[in-house]
C-alpha positions in Angstrom: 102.4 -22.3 -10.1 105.0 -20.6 -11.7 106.2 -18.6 -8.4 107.2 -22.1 -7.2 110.9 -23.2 -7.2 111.6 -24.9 -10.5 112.3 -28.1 -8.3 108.5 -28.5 -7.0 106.8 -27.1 -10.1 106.7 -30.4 -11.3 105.9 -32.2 -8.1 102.5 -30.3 -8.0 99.2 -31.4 -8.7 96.7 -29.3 -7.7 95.2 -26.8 -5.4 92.3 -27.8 -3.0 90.5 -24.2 -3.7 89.0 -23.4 -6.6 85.4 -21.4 -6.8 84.8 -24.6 -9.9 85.3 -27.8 -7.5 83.3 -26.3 -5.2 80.4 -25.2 -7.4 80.8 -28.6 -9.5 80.1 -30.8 -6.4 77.2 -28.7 -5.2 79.6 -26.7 -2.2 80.1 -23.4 -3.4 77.3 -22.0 -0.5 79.2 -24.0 2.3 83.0 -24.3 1.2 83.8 -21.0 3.0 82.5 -23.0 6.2 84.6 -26.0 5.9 88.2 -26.1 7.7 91.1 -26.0 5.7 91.7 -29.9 6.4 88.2 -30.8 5.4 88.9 -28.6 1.9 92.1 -30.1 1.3 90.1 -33.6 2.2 87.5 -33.1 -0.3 90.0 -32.6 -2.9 92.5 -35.7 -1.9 88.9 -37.8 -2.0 87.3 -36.1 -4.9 91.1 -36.9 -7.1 91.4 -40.2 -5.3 94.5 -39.5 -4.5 96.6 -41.5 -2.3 100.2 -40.5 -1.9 99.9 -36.5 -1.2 100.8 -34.1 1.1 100.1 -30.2 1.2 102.0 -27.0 1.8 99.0 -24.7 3.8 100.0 -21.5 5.7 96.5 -22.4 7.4 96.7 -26.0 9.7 93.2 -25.1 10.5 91.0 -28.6 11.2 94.2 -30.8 10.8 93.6 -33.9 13.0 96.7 -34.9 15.1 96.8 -38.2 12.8 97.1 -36.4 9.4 99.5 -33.7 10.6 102.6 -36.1 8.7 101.0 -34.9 5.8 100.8 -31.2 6.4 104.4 -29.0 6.1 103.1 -25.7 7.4 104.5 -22.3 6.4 104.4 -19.3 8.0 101.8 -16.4 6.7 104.5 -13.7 5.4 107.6 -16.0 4.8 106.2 -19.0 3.2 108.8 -21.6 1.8 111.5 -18.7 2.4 111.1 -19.4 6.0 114.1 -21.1 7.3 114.6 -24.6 6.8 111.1 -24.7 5.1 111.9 -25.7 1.3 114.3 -28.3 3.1 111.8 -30.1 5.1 109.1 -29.9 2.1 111.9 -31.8 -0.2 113.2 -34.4 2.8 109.2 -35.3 3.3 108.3 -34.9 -0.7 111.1 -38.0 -1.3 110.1 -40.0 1.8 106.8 -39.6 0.3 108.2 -40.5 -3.4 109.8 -43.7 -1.3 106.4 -44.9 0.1 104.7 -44.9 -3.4 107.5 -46.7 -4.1 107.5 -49.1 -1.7 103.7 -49.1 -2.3 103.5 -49.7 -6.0 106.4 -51.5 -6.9 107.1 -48.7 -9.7 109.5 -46.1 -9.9 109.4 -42.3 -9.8 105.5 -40.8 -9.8 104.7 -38.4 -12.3 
């Protein structure tokens, strides 16, 4: 994660692809198949996590009621895209707010 801006570095957990998850949980022969929703899915279920979001160039499977969770990039520009790293950080401390708000403790991490 290094190629991140030092800012997020530390804001990210993981990545939803990885040949291991997939071949630890009995996918490997069917993870190609799966969406890029249902991949990120398995991983926010598999982690248990609850307060996440992703950066994906791909929205592929993203149901219209988890797109608040989704900050797409575009394929050659990524966060450089205008206004991009801004709306990651204005939804990553709205997110940081409703963990908040939801655990009654201060900063994650």
């Amino acid at each position: 994660m290094a190629w991140l801006p030092g800012w997020l570095q530390s804001r990210v957990v993981g990545g939803c692809w990885h040949r291991r998850y997939a071949a630890e949980d009995g996918w490997l022969h069917v993870w190609h198949t799966f969406s890029r929703y249902e991949q990120v899915r398995h991983y926010v279920i598999r982690r248990s996590v609850q307060d996440w979001l992703a950066l994906d160039n791909d929205d592929d499977g993203w149901p219209d009621d988890e797109r608040h969770r989704l900050v797409k990039t575009d394929d050659m520009k990524g966060l450089a895209e205008e206004g991009k790293a801004e709306e990651l950080r204005v939804r990553l401390v709205a997110l940081e707010a409703a963990y908040q708000a939801r655990t009654g403790r201060g900063p994650a991490g």
